[in-house]
Backbone as CSV, one residue per row, in Angstrom:
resi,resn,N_x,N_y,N_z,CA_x,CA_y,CA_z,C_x,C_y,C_z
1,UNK,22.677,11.946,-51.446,22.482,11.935,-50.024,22.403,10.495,-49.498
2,UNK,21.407,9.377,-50.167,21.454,8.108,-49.640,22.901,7.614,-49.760
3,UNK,23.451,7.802,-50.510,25.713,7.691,-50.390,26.123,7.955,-49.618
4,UNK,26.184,8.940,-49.385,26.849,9.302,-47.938,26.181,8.649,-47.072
5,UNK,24.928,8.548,-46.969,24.437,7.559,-45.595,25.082,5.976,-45.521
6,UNK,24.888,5.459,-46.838,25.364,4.171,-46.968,26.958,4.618,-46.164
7,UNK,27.965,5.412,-46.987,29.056,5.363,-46.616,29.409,5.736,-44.740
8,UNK,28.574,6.730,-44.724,28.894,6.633,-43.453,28.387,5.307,-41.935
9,UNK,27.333,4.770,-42.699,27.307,3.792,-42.277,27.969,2.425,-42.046
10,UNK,28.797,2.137,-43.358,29.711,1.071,-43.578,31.222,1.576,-42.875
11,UNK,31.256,2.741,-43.103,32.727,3.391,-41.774,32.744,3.105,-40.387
12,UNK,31.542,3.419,-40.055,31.130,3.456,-38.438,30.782,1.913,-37.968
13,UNK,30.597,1.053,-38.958,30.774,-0.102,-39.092,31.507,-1.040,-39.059
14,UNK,32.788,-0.506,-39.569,34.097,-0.935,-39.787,34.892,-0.498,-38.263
15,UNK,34.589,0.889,-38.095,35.154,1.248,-36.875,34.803,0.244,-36.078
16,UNK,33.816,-0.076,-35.508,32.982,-0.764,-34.713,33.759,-2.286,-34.484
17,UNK,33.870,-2.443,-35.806,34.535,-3.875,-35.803,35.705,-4.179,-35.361
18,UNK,36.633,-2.824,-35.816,38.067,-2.759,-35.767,37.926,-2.885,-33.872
19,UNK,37.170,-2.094,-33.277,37.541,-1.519,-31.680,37.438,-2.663,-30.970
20,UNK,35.992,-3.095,-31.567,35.927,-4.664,-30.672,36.284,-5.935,-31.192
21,UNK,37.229,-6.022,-31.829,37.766,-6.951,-32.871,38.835,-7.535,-31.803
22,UNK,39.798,-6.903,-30.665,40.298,-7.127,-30.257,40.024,-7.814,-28.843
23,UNK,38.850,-7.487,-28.504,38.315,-7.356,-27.355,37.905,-9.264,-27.039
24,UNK,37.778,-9.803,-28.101,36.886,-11.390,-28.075,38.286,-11.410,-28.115
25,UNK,39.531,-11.475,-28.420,40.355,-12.625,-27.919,41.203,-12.054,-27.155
26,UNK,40.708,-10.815,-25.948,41.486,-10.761,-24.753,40.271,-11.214,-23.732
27,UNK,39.462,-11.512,-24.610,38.277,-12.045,-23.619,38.380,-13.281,-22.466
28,UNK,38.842,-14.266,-23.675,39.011,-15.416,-23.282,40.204,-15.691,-22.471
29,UNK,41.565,-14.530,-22.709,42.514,-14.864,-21.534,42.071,-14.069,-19.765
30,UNK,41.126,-13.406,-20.462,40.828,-12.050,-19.137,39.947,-13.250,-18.359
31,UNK,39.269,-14.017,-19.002,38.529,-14.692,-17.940,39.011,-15.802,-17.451
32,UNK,40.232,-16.135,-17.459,41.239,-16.879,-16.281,42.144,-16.638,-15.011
33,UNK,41.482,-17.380,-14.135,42.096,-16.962,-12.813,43.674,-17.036,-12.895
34,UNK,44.268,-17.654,-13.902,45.508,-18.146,-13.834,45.918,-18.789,-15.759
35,UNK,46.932,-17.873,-16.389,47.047,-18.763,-17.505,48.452,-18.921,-17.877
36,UNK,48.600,-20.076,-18.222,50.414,-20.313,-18.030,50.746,-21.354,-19.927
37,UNK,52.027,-20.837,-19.744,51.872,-21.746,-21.731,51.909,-23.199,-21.435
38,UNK,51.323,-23.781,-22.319,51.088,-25.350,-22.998,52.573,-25.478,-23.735
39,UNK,52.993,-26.919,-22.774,54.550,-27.156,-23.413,54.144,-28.312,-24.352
40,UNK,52.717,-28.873,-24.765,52.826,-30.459,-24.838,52.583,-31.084,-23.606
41,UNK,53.131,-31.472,-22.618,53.451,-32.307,-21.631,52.068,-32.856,-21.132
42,UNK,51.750,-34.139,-20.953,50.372,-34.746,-19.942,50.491,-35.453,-19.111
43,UNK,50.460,-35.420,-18.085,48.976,-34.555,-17.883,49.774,-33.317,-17.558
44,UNK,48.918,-32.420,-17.693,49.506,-30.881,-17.342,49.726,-30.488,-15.609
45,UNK,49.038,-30.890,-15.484,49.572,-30.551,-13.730,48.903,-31.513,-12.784
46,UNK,48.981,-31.346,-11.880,48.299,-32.200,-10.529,47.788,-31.230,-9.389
47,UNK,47.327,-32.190,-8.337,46.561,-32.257,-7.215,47.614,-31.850,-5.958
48,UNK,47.854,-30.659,-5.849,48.965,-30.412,-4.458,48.135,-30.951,-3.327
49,UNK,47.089,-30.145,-2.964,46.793,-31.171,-1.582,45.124,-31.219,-1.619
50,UNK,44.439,-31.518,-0.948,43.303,-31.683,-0.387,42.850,-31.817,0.763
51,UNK,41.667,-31.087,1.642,41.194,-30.775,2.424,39.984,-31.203,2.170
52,UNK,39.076,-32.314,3.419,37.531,-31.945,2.957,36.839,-32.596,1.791
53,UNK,35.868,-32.231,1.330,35.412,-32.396,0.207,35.684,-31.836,-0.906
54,UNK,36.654,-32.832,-1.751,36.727,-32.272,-2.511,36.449,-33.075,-3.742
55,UNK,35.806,-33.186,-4.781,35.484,-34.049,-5.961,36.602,-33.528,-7.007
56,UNK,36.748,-34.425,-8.268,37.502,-34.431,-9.856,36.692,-34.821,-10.791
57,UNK,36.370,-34.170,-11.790,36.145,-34.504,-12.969,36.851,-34.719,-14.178
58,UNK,36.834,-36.043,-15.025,37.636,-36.174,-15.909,36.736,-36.816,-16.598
59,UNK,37.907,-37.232,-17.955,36.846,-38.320,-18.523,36.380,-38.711,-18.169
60,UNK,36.191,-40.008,-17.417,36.016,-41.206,-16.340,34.337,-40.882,-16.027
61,UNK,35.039,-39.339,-15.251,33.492,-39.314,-14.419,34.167,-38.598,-13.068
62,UNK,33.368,-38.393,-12.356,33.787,-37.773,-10.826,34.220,-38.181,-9.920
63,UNK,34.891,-38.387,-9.252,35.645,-38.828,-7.975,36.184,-38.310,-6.957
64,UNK,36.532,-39.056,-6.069,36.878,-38.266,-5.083,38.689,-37.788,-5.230
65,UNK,39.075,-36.585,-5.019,40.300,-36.156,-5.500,41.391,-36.361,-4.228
66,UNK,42.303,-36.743,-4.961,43.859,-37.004,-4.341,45.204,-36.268,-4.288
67,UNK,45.662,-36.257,-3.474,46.796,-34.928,-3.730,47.721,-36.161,-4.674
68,UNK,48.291,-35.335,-5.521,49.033,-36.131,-6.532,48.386,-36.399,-7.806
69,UNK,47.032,-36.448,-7.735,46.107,-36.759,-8.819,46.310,-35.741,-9.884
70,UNK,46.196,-36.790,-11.511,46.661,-35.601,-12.418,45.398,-34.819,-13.276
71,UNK,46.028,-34.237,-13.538,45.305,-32.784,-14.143,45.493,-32.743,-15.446
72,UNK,44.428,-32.685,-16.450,44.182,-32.278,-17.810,43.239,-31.343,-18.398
73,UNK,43.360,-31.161,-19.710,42.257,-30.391,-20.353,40.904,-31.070,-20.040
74,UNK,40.052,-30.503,-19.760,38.683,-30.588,-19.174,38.343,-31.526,-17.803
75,UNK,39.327,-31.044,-17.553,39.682,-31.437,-15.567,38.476,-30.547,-14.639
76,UNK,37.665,-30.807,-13.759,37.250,-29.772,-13.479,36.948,-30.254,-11.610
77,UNK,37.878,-29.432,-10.972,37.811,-29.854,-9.448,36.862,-29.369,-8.816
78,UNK,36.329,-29.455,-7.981,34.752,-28.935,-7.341,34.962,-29.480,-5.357
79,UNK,35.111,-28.240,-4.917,35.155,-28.071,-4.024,34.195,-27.928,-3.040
80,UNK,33.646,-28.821,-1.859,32.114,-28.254,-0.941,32.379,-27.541,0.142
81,UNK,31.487,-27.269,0.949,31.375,-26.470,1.725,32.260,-26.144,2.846
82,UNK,33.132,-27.451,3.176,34.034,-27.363,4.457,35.105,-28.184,3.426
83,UNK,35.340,-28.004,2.404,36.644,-28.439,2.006,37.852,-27.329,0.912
84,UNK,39.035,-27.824,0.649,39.483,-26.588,-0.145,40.716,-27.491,-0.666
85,UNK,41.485,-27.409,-2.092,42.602,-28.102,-2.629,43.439,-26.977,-3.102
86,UNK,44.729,-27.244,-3.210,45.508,-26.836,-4.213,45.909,-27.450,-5.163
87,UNK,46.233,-26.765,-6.395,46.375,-27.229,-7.755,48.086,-26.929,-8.231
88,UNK,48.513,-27.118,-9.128,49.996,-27.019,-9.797,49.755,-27.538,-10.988
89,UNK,49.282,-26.122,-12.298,49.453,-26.347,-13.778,51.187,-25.688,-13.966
90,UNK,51.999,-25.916,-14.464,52.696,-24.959,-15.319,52.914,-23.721,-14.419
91,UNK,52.837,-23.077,-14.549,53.479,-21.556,-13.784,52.553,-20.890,-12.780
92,UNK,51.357,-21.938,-12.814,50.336,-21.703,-11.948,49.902,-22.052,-10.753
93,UNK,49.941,-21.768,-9.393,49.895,-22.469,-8.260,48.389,-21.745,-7.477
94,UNK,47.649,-22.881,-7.650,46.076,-22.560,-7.304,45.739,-22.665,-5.787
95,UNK,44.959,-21.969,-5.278,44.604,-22.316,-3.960,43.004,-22.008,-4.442
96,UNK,41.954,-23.670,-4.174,41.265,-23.198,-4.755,39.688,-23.937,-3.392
97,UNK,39.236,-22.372,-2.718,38.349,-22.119,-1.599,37.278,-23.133,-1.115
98,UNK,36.490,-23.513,-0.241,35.180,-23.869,-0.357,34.314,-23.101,-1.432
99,UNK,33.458,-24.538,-1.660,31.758,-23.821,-2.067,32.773,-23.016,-3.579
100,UNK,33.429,-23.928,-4.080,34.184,-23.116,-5.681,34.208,-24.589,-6.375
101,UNK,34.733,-23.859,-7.994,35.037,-24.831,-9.067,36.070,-24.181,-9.712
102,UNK,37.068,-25.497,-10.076,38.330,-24.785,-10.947,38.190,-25.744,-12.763
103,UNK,38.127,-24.787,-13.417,37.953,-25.571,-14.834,39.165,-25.394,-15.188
104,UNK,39.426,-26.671,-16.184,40.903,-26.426,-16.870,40.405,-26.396,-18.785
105,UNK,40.661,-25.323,-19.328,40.978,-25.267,-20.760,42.021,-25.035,-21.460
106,UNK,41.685,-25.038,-22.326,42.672,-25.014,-23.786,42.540,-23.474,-24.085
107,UNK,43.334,-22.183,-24.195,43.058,-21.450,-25.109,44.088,-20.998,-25.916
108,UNK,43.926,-21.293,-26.952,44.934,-21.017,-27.760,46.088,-21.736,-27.913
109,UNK,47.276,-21.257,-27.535,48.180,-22.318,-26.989,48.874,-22.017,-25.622
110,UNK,47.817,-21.613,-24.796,48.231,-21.414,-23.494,47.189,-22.201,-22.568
111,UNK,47.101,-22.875,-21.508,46.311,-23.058,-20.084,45.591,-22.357,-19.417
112,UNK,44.295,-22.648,-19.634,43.393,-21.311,-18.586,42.663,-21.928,-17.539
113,UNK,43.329,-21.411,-16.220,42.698,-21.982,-14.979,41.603,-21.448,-14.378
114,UNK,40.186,-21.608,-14.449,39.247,-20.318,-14.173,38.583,-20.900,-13.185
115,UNK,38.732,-20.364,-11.705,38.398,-20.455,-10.518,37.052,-20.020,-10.598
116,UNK,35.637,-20.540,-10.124,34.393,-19.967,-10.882,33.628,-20.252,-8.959
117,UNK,33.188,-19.441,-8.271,31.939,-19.274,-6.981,33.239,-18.299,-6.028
118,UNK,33.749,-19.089,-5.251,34.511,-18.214,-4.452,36.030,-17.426,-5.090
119,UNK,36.275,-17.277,-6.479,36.923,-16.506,-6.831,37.317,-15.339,-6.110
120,UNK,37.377,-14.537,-5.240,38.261,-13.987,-4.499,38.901,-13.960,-3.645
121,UNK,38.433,-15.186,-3.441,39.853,-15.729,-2.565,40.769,-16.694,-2.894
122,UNK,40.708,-16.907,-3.860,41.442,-17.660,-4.823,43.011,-16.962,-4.879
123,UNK,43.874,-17.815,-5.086,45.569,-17.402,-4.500,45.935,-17.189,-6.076
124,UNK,46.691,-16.930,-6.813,47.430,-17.271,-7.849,49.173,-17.137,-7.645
125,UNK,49.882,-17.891,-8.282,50.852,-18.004,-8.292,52.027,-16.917,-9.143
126,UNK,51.117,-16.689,-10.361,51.620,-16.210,-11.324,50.349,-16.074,-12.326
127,UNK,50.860,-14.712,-12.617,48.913,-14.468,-13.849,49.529,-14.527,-15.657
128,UNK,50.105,-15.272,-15.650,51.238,-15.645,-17.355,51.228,-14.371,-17.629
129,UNK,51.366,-13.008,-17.288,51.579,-11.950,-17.812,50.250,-11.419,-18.576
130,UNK,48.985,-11.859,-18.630,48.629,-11.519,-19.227,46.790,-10.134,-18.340
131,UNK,47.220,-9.125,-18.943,45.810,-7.967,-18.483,44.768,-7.749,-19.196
132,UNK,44.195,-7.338,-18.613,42.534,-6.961,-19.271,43.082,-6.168,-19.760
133,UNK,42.621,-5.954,-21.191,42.528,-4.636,-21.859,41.627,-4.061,-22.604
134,UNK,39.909,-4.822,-22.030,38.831,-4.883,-22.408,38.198,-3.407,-22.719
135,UNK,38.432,-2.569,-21.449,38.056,-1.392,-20.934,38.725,-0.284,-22.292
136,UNK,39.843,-0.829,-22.238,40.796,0.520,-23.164,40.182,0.375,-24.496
137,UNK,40.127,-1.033,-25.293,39.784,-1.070,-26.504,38.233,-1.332,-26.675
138,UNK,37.749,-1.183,-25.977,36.316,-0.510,-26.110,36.178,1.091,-26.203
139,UNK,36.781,1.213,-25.202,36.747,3.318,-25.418,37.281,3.466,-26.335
140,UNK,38.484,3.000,-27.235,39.092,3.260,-27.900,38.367,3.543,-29.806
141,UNK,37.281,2.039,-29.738,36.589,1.785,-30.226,35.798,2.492,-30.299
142,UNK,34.903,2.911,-29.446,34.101,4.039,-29.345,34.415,5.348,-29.649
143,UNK,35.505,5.903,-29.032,35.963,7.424,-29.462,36.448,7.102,-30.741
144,UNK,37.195,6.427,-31.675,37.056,6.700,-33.001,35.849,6.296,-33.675
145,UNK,35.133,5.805,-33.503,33.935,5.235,-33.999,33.061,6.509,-34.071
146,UNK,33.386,7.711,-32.924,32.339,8.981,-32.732,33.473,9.704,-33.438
147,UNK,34.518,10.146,-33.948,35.466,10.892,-34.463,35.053,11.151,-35.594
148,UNK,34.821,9.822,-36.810,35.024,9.353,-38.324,33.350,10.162,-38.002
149,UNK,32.413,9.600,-37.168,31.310,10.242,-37.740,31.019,11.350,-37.623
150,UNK,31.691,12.330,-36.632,31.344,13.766,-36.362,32.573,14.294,-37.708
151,UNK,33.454,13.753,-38.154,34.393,14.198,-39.474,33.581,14.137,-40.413
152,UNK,32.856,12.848,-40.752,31.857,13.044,-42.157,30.461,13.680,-41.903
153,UNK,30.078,14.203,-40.951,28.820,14.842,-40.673,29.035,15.707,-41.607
154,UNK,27.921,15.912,-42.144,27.179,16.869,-43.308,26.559,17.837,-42.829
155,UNK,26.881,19.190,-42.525,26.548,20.143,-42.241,25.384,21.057,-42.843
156,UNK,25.145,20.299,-44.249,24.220,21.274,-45.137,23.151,20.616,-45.279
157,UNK,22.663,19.420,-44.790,21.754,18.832,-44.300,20.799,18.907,-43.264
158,UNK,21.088,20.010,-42.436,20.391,20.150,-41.460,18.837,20.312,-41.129
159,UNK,18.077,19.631,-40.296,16.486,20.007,-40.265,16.504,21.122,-39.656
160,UNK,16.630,21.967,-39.269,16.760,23.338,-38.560,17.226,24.345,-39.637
161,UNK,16.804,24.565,-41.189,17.550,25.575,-42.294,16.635,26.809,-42.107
């Protein structure tokens, strides 16, 4: 009897792993406002325009941002209250709000533009093709994860004999 527990434990385990196994690396593209492929090329994009207040972060340090100004990995534009910029990575054309922040990363070998406070009003140009599919392979995960264990349930075990 403790066998089968072990075993059914290390199944439902495995299930578990398998469902959400997929889920951490659609994670990281699902949480970009915008992700377009990495050709090499630097800087990766620039500063279409500016309105207002708008600051840049780079190496350097913060500044005040310029249309034309270039754009890299750990770029991060920051927008105030009465101001708003557009951006141009790669296949990505940002419109990015007051009172917001646009981070630029690395994932994988693609560009992830993640618009972070006023995100819904945020424009995109193009979403690199890529969807959530967080929702599906979680249920998915779950309903076989409850399948394997209602299949190995032990019927002759019952507290109710």
């Amino acid at each position: 009897m403790r066998m089968n527990l072990v075993v059914k434990s290390a199944l439902a385990g495995f299930v578990v792993l398998v469902g959400f196994a997929p889920v951490s690396s659609f994670a990281q593209d699902g949480s970009c406002t915008c992700a377009t492929a990495y050709t090499g090329v630097n800087p990766i994009g620039s500063i279409g325009s500016v309105n207002g207040d708008v600051m840049i972060s780079q190496v350097a340090g913060y500044g005040p941002a310029q249309a034309g100004g270039a754009l890299d990995f750990g770029s991060r534009v920051v927008v105030g209250a009465k101001g708003s910029a557009s951006v141009k990575v790669g296949g990505c054309n940002l419109s990015v709000p007051a009172n917001s922040t646009l981070d630029i990363s690395r994932v994988d070998n693609k560009i992830c533009l993640n618009v972070l406070g006023s995100e819904k009003t945020a424009q995109t140009g193009n979403s690199g093709g890529i969807t959530n599919n967080k929702p599906a392979w979680i249920f998915l995960g779950l309903a076989g994860g409850a399948g394997i264990l209602a299949a190995t349930q032990d019927e002759d075990s019952g507290v109710s004999k």
